[in-house]
MIDRENNU-461618 format. One record per residue (C-alpha): residue in three letters; x, y, z. Coordinates in steps of 0.25 Angstrom, whole numbers, padded with zeros to 4 digits, always signed. Layout:
N
alaXYZ/...
***
This chain:
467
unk-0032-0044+0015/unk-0023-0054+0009/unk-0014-0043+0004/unk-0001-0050+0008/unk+0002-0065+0011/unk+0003-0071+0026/unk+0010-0082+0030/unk-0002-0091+0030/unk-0002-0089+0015/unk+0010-0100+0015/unk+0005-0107+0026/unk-0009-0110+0020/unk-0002-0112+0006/unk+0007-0121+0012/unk-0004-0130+0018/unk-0012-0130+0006/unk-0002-0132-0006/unk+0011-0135+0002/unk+0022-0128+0004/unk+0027-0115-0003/unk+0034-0103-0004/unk+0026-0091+0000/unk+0027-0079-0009/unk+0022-0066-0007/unk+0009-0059-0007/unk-0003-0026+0000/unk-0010+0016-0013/unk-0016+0027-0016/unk-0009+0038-0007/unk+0003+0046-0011/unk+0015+0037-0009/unk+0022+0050-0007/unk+0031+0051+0007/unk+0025+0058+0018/unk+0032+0062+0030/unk+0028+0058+0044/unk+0029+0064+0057/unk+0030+0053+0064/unk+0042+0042+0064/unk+0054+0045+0055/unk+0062+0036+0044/unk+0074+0042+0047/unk+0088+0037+0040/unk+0097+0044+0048/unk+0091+0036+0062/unk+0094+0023+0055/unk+0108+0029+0051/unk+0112+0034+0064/unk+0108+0022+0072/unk+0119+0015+0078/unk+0122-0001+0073/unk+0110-0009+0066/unk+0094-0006+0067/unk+0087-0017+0068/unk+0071-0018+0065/unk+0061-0026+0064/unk+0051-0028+0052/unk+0039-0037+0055/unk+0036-0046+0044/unk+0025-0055+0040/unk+0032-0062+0027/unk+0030-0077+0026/unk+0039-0087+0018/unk+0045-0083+0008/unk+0041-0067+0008/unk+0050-0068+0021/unk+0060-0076+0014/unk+0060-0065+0006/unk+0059-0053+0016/unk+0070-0060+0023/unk+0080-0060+0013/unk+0076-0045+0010/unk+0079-0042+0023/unk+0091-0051+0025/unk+0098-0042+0013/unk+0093-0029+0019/unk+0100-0032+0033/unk+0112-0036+0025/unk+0113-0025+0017/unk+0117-0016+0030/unk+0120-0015+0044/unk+0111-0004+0048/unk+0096-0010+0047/unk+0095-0026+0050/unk+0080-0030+0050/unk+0074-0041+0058/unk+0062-0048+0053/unk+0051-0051+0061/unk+0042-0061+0057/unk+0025-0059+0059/unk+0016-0071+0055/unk+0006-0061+0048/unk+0004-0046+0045/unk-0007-0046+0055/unk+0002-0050+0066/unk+0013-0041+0062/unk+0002-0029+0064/unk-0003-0035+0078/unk+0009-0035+0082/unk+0013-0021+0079/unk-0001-0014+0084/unk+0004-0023+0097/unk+0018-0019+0097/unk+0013-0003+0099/unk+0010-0007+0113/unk+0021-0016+0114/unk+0033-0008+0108/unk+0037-0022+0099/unk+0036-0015+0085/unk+0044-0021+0071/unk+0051-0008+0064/unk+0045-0014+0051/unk+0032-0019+0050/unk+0025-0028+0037/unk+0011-0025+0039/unk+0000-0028+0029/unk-0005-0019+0021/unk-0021-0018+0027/unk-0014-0014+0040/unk-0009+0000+0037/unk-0019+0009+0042/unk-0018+0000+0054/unk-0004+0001+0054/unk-0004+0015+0052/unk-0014+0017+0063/unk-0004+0009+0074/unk+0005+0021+0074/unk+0017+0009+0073/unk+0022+0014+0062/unk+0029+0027+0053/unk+0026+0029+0038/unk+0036+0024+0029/unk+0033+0039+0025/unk+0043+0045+0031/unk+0053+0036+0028/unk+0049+0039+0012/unk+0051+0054+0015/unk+0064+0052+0024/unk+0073+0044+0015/unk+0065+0050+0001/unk+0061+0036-0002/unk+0055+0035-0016/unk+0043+0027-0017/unk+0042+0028-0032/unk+0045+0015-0036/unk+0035+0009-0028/unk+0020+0004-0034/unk+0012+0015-0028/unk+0001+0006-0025/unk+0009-0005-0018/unk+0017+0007-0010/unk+0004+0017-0005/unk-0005+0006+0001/unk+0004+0010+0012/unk+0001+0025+0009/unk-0008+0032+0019/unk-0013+0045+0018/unk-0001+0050+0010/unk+0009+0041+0019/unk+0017+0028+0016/unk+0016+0020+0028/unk+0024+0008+0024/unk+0030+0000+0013/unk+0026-0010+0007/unk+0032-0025+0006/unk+0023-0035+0002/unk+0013-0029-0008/unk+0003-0040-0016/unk-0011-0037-0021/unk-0023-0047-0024/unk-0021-0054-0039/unk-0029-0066-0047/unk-0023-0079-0048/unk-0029-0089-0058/unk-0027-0103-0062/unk-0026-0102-0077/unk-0028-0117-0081/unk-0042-0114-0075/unk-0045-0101-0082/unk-0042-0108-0094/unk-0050-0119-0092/unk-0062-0111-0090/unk-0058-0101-0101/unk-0054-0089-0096/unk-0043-0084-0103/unk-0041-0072-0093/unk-0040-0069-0078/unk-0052-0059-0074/unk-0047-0044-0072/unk-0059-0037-0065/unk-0068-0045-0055/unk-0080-0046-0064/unk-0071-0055-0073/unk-0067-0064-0059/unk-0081-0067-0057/unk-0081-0071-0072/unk-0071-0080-0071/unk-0074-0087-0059/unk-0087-0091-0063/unk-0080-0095-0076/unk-0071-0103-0068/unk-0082-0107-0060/unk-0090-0113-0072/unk-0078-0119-0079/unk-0075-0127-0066/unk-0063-0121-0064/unk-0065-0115-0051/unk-0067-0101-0047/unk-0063-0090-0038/unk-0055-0093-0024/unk-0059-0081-0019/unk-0050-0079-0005/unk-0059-0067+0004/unk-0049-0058+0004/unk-0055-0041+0005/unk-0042-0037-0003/unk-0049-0041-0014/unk-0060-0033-0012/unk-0051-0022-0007/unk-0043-0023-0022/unk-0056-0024-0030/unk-0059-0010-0023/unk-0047-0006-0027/unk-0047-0011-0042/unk-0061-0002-0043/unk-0053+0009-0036/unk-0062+0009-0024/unk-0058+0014-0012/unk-0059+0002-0001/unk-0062+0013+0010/unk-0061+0027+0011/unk-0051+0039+0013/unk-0045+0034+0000/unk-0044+0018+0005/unk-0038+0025+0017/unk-0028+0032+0010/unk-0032+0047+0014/unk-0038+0044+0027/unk-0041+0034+0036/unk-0050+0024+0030/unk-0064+0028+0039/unk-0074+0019+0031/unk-0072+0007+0019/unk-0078+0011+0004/unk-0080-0003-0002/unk-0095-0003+0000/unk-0098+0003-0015/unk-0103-0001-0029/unk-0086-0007-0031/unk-0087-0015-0018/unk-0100-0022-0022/unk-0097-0025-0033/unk-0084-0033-0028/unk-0092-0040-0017/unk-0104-0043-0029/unk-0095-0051-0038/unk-0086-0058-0027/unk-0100-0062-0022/unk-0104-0066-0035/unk-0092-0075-0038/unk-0094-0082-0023/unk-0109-0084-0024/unk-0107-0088-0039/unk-0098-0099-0035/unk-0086-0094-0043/unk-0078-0091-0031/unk-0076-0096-0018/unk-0069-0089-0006/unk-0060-0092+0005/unk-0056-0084+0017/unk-0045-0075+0019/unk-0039-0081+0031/unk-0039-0095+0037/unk-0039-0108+0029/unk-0045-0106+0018/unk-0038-0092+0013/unk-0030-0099+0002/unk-0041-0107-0003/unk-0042-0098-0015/unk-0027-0100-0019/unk-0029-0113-0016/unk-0040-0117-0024/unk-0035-0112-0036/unk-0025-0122-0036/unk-0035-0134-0032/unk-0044-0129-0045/unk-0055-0123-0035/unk-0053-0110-0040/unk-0047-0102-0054/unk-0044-0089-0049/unk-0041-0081-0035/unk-0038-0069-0030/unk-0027-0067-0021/unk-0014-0059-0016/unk-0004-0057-0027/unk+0007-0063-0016/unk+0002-0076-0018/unk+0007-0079-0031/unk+0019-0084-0027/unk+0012-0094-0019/unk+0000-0097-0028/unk+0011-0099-0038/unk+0018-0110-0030/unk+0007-0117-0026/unk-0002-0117-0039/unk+0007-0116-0047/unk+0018-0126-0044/unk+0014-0138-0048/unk+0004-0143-0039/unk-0008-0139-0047/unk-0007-0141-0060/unk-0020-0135-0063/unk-0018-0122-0060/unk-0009-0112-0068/unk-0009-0099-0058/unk-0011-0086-0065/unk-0012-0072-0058/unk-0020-0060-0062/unk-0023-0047-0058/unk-0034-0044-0046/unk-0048-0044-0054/unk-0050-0028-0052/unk-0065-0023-0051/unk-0065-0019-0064/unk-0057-0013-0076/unk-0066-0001-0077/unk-0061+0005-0065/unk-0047+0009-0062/unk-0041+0004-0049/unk-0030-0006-0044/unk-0028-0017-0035/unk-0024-0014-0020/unk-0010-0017-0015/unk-0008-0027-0003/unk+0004-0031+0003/unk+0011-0028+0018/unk+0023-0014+0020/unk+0033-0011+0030/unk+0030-0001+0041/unk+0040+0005+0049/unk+0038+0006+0065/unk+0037+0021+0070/unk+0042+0016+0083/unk+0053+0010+0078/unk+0066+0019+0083/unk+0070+0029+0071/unk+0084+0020+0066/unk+0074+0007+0065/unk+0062+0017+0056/unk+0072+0021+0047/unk+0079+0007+0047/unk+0066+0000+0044/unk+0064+0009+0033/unk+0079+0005+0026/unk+0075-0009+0027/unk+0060-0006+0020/unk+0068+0002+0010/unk+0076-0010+0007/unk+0064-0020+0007/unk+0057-0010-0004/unk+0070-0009-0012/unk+0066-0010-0027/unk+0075-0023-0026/unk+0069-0028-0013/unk+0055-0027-0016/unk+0059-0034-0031/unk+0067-0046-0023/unk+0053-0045-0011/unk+0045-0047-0025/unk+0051-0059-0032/unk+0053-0064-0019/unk+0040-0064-0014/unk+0029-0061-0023/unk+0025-0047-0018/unk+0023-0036-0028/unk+0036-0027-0030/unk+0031-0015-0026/unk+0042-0007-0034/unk+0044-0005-0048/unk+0057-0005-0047/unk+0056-0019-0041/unk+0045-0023-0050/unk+0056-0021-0062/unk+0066-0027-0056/unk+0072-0039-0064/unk+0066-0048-0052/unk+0054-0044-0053/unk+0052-0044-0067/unk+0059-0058-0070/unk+0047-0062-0060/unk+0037-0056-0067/unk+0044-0060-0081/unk+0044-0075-0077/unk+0030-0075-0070/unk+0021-0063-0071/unk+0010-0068-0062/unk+0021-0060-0051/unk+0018-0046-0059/unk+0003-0046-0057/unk+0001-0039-0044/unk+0012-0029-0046/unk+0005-0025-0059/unk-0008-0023-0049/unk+0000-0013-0042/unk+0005-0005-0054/unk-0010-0003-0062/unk-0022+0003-0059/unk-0023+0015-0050/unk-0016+0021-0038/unk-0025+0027-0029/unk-0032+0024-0015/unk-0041+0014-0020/unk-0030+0004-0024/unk-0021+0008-0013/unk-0029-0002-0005/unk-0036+0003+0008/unk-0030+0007+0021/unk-0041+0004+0034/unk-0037+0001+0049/unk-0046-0011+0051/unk-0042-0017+0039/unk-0043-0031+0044/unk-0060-0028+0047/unk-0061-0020+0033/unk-0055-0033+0028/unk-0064-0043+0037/unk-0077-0034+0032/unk-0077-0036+0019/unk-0072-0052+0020/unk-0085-0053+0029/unk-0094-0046+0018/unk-0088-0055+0005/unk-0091-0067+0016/unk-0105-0062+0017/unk-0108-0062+0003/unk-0101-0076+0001/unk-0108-0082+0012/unk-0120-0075+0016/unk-0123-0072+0004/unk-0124-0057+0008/unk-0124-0048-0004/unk-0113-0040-0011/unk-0119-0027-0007/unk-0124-0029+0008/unk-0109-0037+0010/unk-0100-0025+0004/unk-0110-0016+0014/unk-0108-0024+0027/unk-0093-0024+0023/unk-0091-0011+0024/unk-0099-0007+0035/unk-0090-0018+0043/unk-0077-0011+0038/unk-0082+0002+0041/unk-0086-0002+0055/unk-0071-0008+0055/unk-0065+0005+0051/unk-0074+0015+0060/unk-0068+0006+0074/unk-0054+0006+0070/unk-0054+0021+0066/unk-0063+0026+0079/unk-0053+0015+0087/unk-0039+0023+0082/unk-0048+0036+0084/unk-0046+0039+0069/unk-0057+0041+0056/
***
C-alpha cells in the first residue's frame, strides 16, 4: 500500500512536471511495555563498552526526507562520542526487507532497520529483531505523549515492536477553482458524497475522480466503519488466520467504487509502473477535480500544482471521505518504524535505542515534521511553535494529524497486521480490476478477493508451521 513515499515518487514527478523537491509521505492493543525474554536493551552495555559503538540504520529516505534524516543524524553523532551512526542507504522498503530476511543466512544485518508498516508480522515472523518492549520497560520510557494510534500499529498482541518514523494516512486533494466552477461549495466527507461530486464534476465538465488502485483505501474505508480488515482483532490478539472484508461494509465499498468507474466519473490508474501518478497528475492537466492519496504528498503536490505552472488549479486538501458519519471509526495509520536487530551485540541494541530516542525527541520528531511533511506523531511536537507556525500559515499541513487524533482507538483503525501482506494486497487490486474491466459484479469480486487472500494467508501460516 502506498502508505509511505518511494523514491520513484520524485523520480516520476520529476519526469512529468520537472524537477522538485520531495517531501514526505503508516493501534488498537495496549501501548503499555511488555517485557521480553528474549534480547535486552540494556544501558549499562552501551555504558561499559569501551570507545565509540558504531551501528548501522538502514534507511530508505529519498531526497529531501534524507536531507533531512541526515542532518538529524549528523546532530545526534555530534552530540556525543559514545554512539556514532552510519547511514546505510536502500533504494526501497521492499529491498531493505529482502535484504534482511537474506542477511539471516548471511550474517550481513543493519542494527536499525526502516521497514514499512505492512511488513510487521513479516518482520516479526523472521526472528531478526527484539521488541522495542523491552527497551520501554528497561529505561521506563514514557509513551504517553505519543498519538496512540500513530504508536500501536506497531503493537502486537500486547507488545511494541518498533517505532515509528514516517507516519502518513490516505487524504482528499481538491482542485478548488474546479469545485467552484461546477458549484460545490464543499469537499465530500463520506464516500456516498464522493460519488456525488464526481458525477457532479463529471457533468459540469470539470473532470472527475483520478482514482490511483491503491488497497489502502479500501483498507481505511474498513476502518472508518470500524471494520475489522481480518480477524483476531485485525491481527492484534492473534495471528491473522483468515481476512473479514467479505461483508455487508466491504460491498458496499466495492458497489460504489464500481459505480463511479462504470459511471464514467472516475478513472483509475495502477499503483506501480508508469502511470501510478496519473491521478496527481491529472488534476493538474484539468482531467480530473479530486483524488485520493497519501497525505506525504502534499508537499509535492503543493510544488508542482501549486507553483505556478498551473494556474487553474488552487490545490485544496480534505479529510479521507469515511464510509459514513453514522458509524464511529477512524482512518488507519501508514508510515515506516525503526526495529532494532536481536543479533546485534548488546552495547549496539541499547545504542540503537539512544539514537531512536533521540530521533522520537518531542523536538526531533517537530524538526522531522516541518522538514518533511510527515505527521508529528507527538503532542508535544504537534505544539511546538514549529509546528504550529506551519499549521498557522498553511493548515492543509494539519489535516492528517487531525485524522490520527479523532475517531476511535481500537483494532479496527489500528490497520491490520497479516504475513503475506503484499498477496492480501494484490487480492483485492485484482478484484476492483475485475469489476472495472470485466465487469464482474460488486458482490462476486469482493467474494473471489477474499478467497484469494485467504488462500494467501493459509500457505504462509502452514509455511512457518503457525495458525
Amino acid at each position: 500500500m502506498s502508505r509511505s513515499i518511494l523514491k520513484s515518487v520524485s523520480v516520476a514527478l520529476s519526469l512529468g512536471l520537472g524537477a522538485v523537491g520531495l517531501s514526505a509521505c503508516s493501534s488498537s492493543s495496549s501501548t503499555s511495555p511488555v517485557t521480553t525474554k528474549s534480547a535486552s536493551c540494556d544501558k549499562a552495555a552501551l555504558q561499559s563498552a569501551s570507545g565509540t559503538v558504531e551501528i548501522n540504520f538502514w534507511e530508505s529516505m529519498p531526497r529531501a526526507n534524507g536531507e533531512a534524516l541526515k542532518a538529524l543524524t549528523d546532530k545526534f553523532n555530534a552530540s556525543q562520542s559514545k554512539v556514532h551512526v552510519n547511514l546505510v542507504e536502500q533504494a526501497t522498503y521492499q529491498e531493505t526487507f529482502n535484504k534482511v530476511t537474506s542477511g539471516l543466512a548471511t550474517g550481513e544485518l543493519p542494527d536499525i532497520a526502516q521497514l514499512t508498516d505492512t511488513d510487521t508480522q513479516a518482520a516479526i515472523d523472521t526472528k531478526a529483531f527484539m521488541p522495542v518492549a523491552s527497551c520501554i520497560s528497561s529505561q521506563n520510557y514514557a509513551t504517553s505523549d505519543y498519538l496512540p494510534r500513530a504508536l500501536s500499529y506497531w503493537n502486537v498482541n500486547g507488545t511494541q515492536w518498533a517505532m515509528p518514523l514516517g507516519v502518513s494516512n490516505p487524504v482528499l486533494y481538491y482542485n478548488k477553482k474546479a469545485f467552484a466552477a461546477a458549484g460545490i461549495a464543499n469537499p465530500p466527507s463520506t464516500l456516498d458524497e464522493l460519488v456525488g461530486a464526481a458525477k457532479t464534476l463529471t457533468a459540469k465538465q470539470q473532470g472527475g475522480l483520478g482514482m490511483v488502485l491503491d488497497p489502502w483505501h479500501f483498507e481505511t474505508w474498513m476502518a472508518t466503519a470500524n471494520a475489522p480488515y481480518a480477524n483476531n482483532s485485525n491481527g492484534r490478539s492473534g495471528r491473522a488466520t483468515a481476512v473479514s472484508f467479505d461483508t455487508s461494509v466491504g460491498q458496499k465499498v466495492f458497489s460504489q467504487l464500481s459505480d463511479l468507474v462504470s459511471s464514467g466519473a472516475a478513472t483509475t490508474n495502477s499503483l506501480d509502473g508508469a502511470s501510478r501518478y496519473n491521478n496527481l497528475l491529472g488534476v493538474g492537466s484539468g482531467k480530473f477535480s479530486m483524488t485520493i492519496d497519501t497525505s506525504a504528498a502534499l508537499g509535492t503536490v503543493e510544488q508542482v500544482l501549486s507553483g505556478g505552472g498551473y494556474p487553474n488549479v488552487d490545490v485544496g486538501v480534505a479529510p479521507f471521505p469515511v464510509y459514513s458519519k453514522s458509524v464511529k471509526g477512524g482512518v488507519e495509520p501508514g508510515g515506516q518504524g525503526m526495529w532494532i536487530s536481536s543479533k546485534s551485540s548488546a552495547a549496539k541494541r541499547a545504542a540503537a535505542w539512544e539514537y531512536i530516542s533521540f530521533l522520537n525527541s518531542t523536538a526531533s520528531v517537530a524538526t522531522w515534521s516541518v522538514s518533511t511533511g510527515y505527521i508529528p506523531y507527538r503532542t508535544s511536537s504537534a505544539n511546538s511553535a514549529e509546528v504550529q507556525a506551519l499549521w498557522s500559515k498553511d493548515p492543509k499541513w494539519k489535516v492528517a494529524y487531525n485524522q490520527l487524533t479523532q475517531g476511535v482507538q481500537d483494532p479496527a483503525t489500528a490497520g491490520a497486521v497479516v504475513g503475506p501482506f503484499n498477496a492480501v494486497h494484490q487480492a483485492v487490486t485484482d478484484g476492483e480490476s475485475s469489476m472495472f474491466v470485466d465487469h464482474v459484479s460488486p458482490k462476486s469480486a469482493l467474494s473471489t478477493a477474499a478467497s484469494k487472500a485467504n488462500a494467501a494467508i493459509s500457505d504462509y501460516n502452514q509455511r512457518l508451521g503457525v495458525g
